[in-house]
N, C-alpha and C positions, 0 to 999 in steps of 0.2 A: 451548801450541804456537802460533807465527806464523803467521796464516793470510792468505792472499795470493789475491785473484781480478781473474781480467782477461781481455777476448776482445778478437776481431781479427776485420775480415774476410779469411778467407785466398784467396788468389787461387789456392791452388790449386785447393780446393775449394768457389770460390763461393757461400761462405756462411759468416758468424759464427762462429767458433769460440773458445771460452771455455777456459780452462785457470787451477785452481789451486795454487798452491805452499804447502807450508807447510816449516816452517823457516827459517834462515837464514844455515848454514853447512855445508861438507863434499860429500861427493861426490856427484852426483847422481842419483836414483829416477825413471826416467820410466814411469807406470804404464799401462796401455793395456788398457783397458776388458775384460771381457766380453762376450761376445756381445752383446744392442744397448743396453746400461748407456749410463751419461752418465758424466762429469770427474767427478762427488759419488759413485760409486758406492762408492770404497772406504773414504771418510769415513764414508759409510752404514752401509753395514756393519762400523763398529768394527773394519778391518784395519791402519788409521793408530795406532789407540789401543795397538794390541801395539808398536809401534815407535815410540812418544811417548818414551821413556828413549835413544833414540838420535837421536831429531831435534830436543829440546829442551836436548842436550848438544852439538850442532853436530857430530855422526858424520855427518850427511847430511840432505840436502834433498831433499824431494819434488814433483813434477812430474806433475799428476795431468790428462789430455784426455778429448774424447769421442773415442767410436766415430763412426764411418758405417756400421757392420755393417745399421744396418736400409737403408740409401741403395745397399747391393752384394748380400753372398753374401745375406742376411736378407730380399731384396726379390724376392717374387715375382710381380711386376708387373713385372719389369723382366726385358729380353733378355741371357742368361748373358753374351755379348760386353760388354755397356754393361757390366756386377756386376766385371767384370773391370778395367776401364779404371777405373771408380768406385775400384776398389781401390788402384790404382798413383799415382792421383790423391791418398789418403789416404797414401802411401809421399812421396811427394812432398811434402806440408804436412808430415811426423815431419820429413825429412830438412832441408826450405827454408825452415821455416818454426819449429819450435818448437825443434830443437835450438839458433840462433842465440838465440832468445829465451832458454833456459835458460845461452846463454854470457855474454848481456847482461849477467844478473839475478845469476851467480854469477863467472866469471872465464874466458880461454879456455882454461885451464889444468886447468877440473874434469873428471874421470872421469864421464861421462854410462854408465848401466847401463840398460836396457828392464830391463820386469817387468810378466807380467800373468799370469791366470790362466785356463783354459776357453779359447775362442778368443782371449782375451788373449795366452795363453801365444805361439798359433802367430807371430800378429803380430810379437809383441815377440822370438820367435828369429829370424823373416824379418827386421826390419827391421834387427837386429844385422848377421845373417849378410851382407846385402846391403848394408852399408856402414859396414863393422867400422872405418875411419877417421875416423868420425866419432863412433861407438857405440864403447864401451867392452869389452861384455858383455851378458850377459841373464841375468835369474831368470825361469823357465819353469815353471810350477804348473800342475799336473794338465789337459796339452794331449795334443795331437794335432799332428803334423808334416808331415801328408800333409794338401795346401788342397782335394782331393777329395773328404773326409768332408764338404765343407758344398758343393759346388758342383752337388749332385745329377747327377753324369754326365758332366756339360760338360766338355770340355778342349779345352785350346789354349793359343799359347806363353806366355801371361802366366798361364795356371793356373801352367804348367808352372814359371816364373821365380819365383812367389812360393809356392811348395810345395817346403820345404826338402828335403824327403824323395826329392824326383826331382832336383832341381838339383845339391845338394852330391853326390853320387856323380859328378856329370859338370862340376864345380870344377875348372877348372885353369889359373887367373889365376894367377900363383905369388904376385903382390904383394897380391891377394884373399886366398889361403890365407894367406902369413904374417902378414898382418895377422889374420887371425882366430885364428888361432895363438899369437899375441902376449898375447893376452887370458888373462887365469887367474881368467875369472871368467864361467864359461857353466855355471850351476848350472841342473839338468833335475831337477826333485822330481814325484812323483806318490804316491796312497794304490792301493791296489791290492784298495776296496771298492766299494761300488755306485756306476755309473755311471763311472767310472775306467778307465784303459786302460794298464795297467801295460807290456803288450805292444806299445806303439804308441811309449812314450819306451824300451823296450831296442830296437826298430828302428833307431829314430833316433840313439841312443846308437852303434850297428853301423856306421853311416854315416858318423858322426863320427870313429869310433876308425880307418874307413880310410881316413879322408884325412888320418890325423897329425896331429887334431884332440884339444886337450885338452877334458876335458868332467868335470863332477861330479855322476855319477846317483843318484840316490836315490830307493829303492821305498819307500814306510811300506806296513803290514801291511794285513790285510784289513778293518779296523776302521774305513779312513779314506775317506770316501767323496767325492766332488765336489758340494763344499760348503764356503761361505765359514766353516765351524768346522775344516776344513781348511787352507785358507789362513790361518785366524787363527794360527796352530801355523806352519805351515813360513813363512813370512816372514822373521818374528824368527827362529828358526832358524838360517836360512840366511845373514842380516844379521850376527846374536850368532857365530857361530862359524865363517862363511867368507870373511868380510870381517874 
């Protein structure tokens, strides 16, 4: 597998940010960390290796960043207002900064999808849902949809704007909607064993389904727990037979 590293300082978020690719053909994976993991995390943990027969055959290339989750919601040294702003600023590098990079590197023509899992998951459906003309889609692993489970109580309008769970119910950009709508590829998988919230992707699923939103849910049984032996399983998966 082709492996590719390279950082920037990004000026959105004043500070170095590294990002690696591996492959070198096909549509592309932009994967977006867990909770406060690095760019290597999914290499790490052997989640790339389930999907080496599709990215060594030019099916797709992958596009792997850091987090800031310790720099926002993870930082409890810092004032929920700043965790917020921190956040929009990490919105801002996905959108100005590394989706041009990944148009550089491949064509402007590829299909860019988000994919994360744990607070990856929420991310990577926020950053779709809020700029579905640039983002493609998203694959969502065993998340949470409401940005309140991590903000300890805090609210205010930038929770509100990046907490899909309140926003998409009160969506009514028509050229936002259709464009998200356009997409046939906003796959929501979760396991429904320990530490898992089976309950929290059919909400959001509800949310979806009433804004005329396509979406493709999938519960796995009690057996599957939040756990990267979880994601090793739904990835390929979701890659091998919905794409």
């Amino acid at each position: 597998m082709r492996k590719e590293e390279t950082s920037w300082y990004s000026p959105s978020l004043n500070r170095e940010m590294p990002i690696a690719s591996y492959g070198h053909y096909g549509f592309a994976i932009l994967l977006v960390p867990t909770a406060a993991a690095d760019y290597l995390e999914y290499e790490r943990f052997q989640l790339l290796d389930t999907i080496a027969p599709l990215i060594d055959a030019g099916k797709l290339r992958v596009f792997s960043i850091n987090s800031i989750n310790k720099d926002s919601w993870l930082n409890q040294e810092m004032l929920p207002e700043h965790k917020a702003i921190r956040h929009n600023e990490f919105n801002n590098y996905v959108y100005n900064e590394v989706v041009p990079f990944i148009r550089s590197a491949t064509s402007s023509e590829t299909m860019i999808y988000t994919c994360g899992a744990s607070f990856g998951a929420l991310h990577s459906m926020n950053l779709f849902l809020k700029r579905p003309d640039i983002i493609n889609g998203v694959i969502a692993m065993s998340g949470v949809y409401d940005l309140t489970e991590y903000t300890r109580g805090y609210w205010d309008e930038q929770v509100y704007f990046n907490s899909p769970q309140h926003y998409i119910p009160n969506l009514n950009d028509q050229w936002q909607l259709d464009k998200i709508k356009s997409s046939h590829h906003i796959h929501i998988a979760t396991g429904s064993g320990d530490y898992e919230d089976p309950e929290a992707n059919r909400r959001f699923a509800q949310v979806l389904s009433s804004k005329g939103i396509w979406f493709d849910l999938d519960i796995w049984g009690p057996d599957i727990k939040h756990d990267w032996s979880t994601w090793r399983k739904m990835l390929p998966h979701i890659l091998y037979t919905k794409f």
